[in-house]
C-alpha positions in Angstrom: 168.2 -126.5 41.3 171.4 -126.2 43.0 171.8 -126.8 46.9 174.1 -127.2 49.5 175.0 -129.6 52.3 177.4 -129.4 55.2 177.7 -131.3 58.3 179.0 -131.0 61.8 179.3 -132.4 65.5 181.2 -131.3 68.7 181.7 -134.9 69.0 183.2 -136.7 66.3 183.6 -136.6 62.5 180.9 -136.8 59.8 181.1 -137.8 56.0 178.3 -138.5 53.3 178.4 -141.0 50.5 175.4 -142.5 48.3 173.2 -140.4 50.2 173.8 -141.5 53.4 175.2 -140.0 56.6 178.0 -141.1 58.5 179.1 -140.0 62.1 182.2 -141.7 63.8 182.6 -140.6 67.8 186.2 -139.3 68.3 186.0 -140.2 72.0 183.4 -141.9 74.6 180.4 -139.2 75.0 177.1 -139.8 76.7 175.3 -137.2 74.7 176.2 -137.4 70.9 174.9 -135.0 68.6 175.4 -134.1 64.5 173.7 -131.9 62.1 173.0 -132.3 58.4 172.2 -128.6 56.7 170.7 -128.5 53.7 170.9 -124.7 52.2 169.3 -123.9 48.7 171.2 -121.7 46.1 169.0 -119.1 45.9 165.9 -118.1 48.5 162.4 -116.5 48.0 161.1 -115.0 50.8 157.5 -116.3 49.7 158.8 -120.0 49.1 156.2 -122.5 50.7 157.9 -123.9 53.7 156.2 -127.8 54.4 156.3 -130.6 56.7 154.3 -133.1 56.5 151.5 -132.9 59.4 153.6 -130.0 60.8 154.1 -127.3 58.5 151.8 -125.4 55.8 153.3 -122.5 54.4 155.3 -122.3 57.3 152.4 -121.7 59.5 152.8 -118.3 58.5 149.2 -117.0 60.2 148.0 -115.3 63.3 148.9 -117.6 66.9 146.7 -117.8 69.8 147.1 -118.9 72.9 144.3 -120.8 74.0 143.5 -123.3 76.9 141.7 -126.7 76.0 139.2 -127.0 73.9 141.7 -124.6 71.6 138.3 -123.5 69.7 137.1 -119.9 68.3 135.4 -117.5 70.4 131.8 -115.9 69.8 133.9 -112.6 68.6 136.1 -114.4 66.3 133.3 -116.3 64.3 131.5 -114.5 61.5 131.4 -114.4 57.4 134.9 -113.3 57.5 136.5 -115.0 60.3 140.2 -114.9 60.2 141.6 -118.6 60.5 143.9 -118.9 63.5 146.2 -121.4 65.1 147.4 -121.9 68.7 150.9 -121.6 69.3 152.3 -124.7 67.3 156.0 -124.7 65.8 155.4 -121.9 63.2 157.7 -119.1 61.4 156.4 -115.4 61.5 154.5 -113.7 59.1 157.7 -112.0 57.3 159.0 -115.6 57.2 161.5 -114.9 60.4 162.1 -117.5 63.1 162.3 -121.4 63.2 160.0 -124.3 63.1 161.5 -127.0 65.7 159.9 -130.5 65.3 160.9 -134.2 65.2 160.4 -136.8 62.7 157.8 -138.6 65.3 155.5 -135.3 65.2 155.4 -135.7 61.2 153.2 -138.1 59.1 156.6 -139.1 57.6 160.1 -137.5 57.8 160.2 -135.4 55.2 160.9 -131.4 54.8 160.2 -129.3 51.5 160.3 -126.1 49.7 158.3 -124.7 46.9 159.8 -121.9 45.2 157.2 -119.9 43.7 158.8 -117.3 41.5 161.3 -119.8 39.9 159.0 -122.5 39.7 161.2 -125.1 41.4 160.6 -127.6 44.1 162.8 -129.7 46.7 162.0 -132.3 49.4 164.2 -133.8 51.8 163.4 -137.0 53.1 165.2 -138.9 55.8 164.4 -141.7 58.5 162.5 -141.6 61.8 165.6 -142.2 64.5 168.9 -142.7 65.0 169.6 -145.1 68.0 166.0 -145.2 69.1 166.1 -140.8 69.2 163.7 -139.3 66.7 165.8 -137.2 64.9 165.3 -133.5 64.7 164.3 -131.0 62.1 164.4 -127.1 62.1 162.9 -125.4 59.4 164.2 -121.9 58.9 164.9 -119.0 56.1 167.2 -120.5 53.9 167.5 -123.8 55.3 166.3 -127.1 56.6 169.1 -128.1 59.5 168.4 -132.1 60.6 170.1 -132.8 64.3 170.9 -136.4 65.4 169.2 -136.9 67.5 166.8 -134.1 68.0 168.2 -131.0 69.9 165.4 -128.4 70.4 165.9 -125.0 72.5 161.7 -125.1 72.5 159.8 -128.3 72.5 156.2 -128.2 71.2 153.2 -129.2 74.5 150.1 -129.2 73.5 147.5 -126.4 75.0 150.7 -125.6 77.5 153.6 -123.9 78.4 156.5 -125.4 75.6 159.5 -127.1 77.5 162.6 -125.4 77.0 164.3 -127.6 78.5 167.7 -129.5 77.0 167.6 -132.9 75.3 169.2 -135.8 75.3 172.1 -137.3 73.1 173.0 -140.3 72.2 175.6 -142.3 74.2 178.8 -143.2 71.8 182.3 -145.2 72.4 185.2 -144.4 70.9 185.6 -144.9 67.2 181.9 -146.0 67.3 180.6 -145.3 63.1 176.9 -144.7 63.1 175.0 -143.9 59.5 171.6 -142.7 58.6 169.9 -142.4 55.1 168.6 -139.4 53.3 166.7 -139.0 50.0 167.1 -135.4 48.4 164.4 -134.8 45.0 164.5 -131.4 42.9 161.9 -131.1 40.0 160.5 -128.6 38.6 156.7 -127.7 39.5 154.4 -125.3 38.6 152.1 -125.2 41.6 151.2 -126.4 45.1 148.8 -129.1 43.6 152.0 -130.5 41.8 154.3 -130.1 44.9 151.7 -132.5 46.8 151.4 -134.6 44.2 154.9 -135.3 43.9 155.1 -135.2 47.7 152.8 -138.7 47.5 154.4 -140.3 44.7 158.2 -140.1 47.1 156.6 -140.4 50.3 157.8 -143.8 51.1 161.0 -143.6 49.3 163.2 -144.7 52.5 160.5 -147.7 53.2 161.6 -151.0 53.1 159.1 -153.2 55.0 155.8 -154.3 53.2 152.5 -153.2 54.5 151.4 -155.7 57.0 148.4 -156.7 55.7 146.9 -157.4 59.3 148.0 -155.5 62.1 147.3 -157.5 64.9 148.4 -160.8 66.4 145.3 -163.1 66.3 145.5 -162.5 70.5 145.4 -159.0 70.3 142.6 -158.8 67.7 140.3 -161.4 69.9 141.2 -158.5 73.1 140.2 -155.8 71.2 137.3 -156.9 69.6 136.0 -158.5 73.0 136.7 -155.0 74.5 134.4 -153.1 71.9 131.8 -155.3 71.8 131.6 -155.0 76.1 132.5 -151.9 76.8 132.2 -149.5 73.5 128.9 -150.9 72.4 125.8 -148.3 73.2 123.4 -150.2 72.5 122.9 -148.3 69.4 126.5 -147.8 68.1 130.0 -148.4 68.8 131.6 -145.5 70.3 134.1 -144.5 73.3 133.7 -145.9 76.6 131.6 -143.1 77.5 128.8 -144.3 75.1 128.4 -140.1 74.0 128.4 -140.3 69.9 131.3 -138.7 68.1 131.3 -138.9 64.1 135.3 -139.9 63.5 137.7 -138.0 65.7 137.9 -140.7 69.1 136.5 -143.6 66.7 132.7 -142.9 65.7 132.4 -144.5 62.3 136.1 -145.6 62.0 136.6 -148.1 64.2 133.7 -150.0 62.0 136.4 -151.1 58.9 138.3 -153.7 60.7 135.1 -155.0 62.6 133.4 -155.4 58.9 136.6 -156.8 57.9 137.6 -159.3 59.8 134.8 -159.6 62.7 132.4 -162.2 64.3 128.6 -161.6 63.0 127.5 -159.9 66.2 130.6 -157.5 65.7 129.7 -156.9 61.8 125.5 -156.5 62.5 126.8 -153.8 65.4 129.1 -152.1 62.9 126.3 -152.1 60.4 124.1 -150.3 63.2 126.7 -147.4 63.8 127.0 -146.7 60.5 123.2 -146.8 60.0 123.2 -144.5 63.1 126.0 -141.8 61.8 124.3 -142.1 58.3 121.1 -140.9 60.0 122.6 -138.0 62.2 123.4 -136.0 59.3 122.4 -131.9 58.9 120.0 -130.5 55.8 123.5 -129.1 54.9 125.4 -132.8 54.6 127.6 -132.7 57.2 127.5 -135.4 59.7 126.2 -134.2 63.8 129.1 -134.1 65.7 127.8 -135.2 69.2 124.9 -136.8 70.3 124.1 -137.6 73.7 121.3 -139.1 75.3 119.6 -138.4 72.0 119.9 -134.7 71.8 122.3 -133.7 69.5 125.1 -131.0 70.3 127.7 -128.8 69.4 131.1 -128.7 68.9 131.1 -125.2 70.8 131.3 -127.0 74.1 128.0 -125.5 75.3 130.4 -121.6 75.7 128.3 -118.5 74.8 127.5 -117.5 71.4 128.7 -120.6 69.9 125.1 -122.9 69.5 126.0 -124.2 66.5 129.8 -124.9 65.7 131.0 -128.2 63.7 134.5 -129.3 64.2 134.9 -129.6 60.2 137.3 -132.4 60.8 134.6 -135.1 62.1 132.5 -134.7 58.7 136.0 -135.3 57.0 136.8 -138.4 59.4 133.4 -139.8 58.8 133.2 -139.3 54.9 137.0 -140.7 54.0 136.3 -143.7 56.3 132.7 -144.3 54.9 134.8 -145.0 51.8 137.4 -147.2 53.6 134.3 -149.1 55.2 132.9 -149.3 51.4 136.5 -151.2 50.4 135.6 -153.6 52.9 131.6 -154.1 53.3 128.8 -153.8 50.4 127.5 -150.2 51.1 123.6 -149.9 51.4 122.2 -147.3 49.4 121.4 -145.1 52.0 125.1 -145.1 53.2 126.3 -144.1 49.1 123.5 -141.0 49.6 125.0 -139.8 52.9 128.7 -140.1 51.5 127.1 -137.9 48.4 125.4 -135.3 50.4 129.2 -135.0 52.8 130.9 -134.7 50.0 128.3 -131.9 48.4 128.6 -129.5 51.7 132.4 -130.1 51.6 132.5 -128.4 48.5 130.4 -125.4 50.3 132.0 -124.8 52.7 135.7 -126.4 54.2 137.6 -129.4 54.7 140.3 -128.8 57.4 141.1 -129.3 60.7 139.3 -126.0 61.7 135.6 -125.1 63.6 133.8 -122.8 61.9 130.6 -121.4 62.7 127.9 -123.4 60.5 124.8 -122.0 62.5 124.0 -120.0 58.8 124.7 -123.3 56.8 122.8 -126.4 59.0 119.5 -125.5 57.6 120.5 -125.1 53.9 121.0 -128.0 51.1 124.4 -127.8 50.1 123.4 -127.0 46.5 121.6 -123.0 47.8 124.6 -122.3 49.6 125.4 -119.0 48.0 126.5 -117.1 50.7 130.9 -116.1 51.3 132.2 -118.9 53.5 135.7 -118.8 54.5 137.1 -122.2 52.6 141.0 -122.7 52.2 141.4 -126.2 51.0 141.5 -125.2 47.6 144.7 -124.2 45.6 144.0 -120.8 43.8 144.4 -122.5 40.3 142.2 -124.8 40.7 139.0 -122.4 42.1 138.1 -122.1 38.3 137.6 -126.0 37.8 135.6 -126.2 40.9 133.0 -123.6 39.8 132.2 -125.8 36.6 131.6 -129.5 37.9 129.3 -130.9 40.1 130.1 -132.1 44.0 128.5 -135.7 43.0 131.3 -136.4 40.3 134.2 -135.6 42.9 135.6 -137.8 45.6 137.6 -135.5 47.8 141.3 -135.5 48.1 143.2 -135.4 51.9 142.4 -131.5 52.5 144.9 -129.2 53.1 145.5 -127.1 56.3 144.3 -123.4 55.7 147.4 -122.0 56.0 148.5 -123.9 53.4 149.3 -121.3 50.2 144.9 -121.3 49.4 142.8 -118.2 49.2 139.2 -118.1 50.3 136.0 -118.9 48.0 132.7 -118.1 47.9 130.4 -121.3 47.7 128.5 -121.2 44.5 125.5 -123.7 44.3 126.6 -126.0 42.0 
């Protein structure tokens, strides 16, 4: 697919060669800035607008503003809830408006667009910073704008006012050349399972360094593993320093894979115990209980009327993908493989996103009799026939995807 790139500074000239962007100061400046557009040939106005960890669709759904816990009210909840978002970066409806972010805020620095009509896909990649600056992205219609360093008229604050404030450049002498890389990939794609999938074949294209196979120093690890085993050890579990039980989210269930890994015997028999513990807490449904504190178990619905039962959807996710990652590491008992079976059978009844629904219908149901019309978006439309015809216990779950992410809803079908 054809595209095309300009570049341009108040401060200097700009060239590109091999993929890589050049910017030479034309005089001393304190606050440097250059852009790198990227503008396709030809626009759909119902292209699929992504960034990773930032943008679904271009977060094309209704926006609330909410105070913190950012969770749905008792009048929002119900068979057909309508999924919502607080006000994040997002374009309108029509597909008006910009999405202003920085490389840090995305799981790697990368923008792309699925054209649905033409069947055609493109992702930009590029590096994190540019002088120690994350550098800036702007998603709009008709094209993706990088700034060096990042130059947003609205910065993003979580469960707050956004700061509108000016930023920073990047200080420059005269004649100083700077250069940053960029990857640019067009295929063709039939789909928004084949856009992701090429999305995590390229994802570390501009990676150089190996994976450190052991994050720590040997100092650091002794620290931290000290530190759990006095201060986030319940008694029961490990969990934060409040000793209230979370499944994943601040740690519950996740922090266990290094301990197993690479931990003293008291730290592995205590990791053991938590998972033991989470394994336990689990709803006739599958999914894991959220909270438990002082032994009674509690909501995500942060004890607000007409919310008794509400499940932050992301926990069971957390705490099924890391029973896995604890599985790579530790011999799982059997009761551990049954618990991972019975998450992964609710998933399939219900949703995997970073969204609270209302379960108080679902907790006292098997996952295979749930027949009932849940709102569910982490399934692309073309695969909804596939799903209806094989059994939860022969699937391991993908990463889901946000709700806003191109999916339609589902009924759960026993299966």
């Amino acid at each position: 697919m054809e595209y095309r790139l300009h570049t341009a500074s108040l401060h200097g000239s700009c060239r590109i060669e091999n993929e890589t962007l050049y910017f030479r100061a034309a005089a001393a400046v304190e606050n440097a800035f250059f852009t790198l557009t990227l503008e396709p040939g030809a626009w759909e106005e119902d292209c699929y607008i992504f960034s990773p960890a930032c943008a679904y669709n271009g977060n094309r759904i209704r926006r609330v503003v909410r105070s913190y816990p950012p969770i749905y009210t008792a009048a929002d909840v119900g068979e057909n809830f309508e999924p919502l978002m607080t006000n994040v970066p997002a374009l309108e409806p029509d597909g008006s408006g910009q999405i202003q972010v920085t490389a840090g805020d995305m799981a790697t620095p990368c923008a792309g667009i699925f054209f649905r009509h033409a069947k055609k896909a493109l992702l930009l990649f590029f590096e994190q910073e540019i002088k120690g600056r994350n550098i800036g992205c702007t998603l709009e219609k008709g094209r993706i704008t990088l700034s060096y360093p990042s130059d947003r008229s609205d910065s993003y604050r979580f469960c707050t006012q956004h700061d509108t404030a000016p930023e920073a450049g990047i200080p420059m002498a005269a004649g100083e050349e700077i250069f940053s890389r960029f990857k640019i990939f067009t295929f063709d794609c039939d789909g928004i399972p084949a856009f992701f999938r090429e999305y995590f074949r390229l994802r570390k294209c501009l990676m150089s360094s190996p994976r450190a196979v052991f994050g720590y120093t040997e100092e650091l690890w002794q620290l931290m593993e000290q530190h759990f085993n006095e201060w986030n050890w319940s008694g029961e579990y490990y969990a934060e320093m409040s000793k209230v039980w979370q499944c994943g989210w601040v740690g519950g269930g996740m922090s266990t894979v290094p301990l197993l890994e690479r931990g003293s015997e008291l730290s592995r028999l205590r990791a053991e115990a938590t998972l033991d513990f989470m394994t336990a807490h689990q709803t006739d449904a599958g999914f894991f209980h959220s909270v438990v504190r002082e032994g009674r178990v509690c909501s995500d619905g942060f004890e607000k009327a007409g919310l008794p039962n509400l499940h932050l959807i992301r926990k069971s996710a957390d705490g099924l993908y890391f029973l896995f990652k604890n599985f790579a590491v530790f011999p799982p008992k059997p009761t551990w493989e049954q618990s991972a079976r019975r998450c992964a059978d609710a998933s399939l009844c219900g949703c995997l996103s970073n969204t609270a629904i209302s379960v108080s219908s679902l907790i006292t149901k098997p996952a295979g009799s749930l027949c009932r019309a849940v709102q569910a978006a982490p399934w692309p439309s073309a695969d909804l026939s596939k799903l209806r015809n094989i059994s939860a216990r022969s699937v391991i779950l993908p990463l889901p995807l946000p709700p806003w992410s191109g999916t339609t809803a589902i009924s759960a079908q026993a299966v």
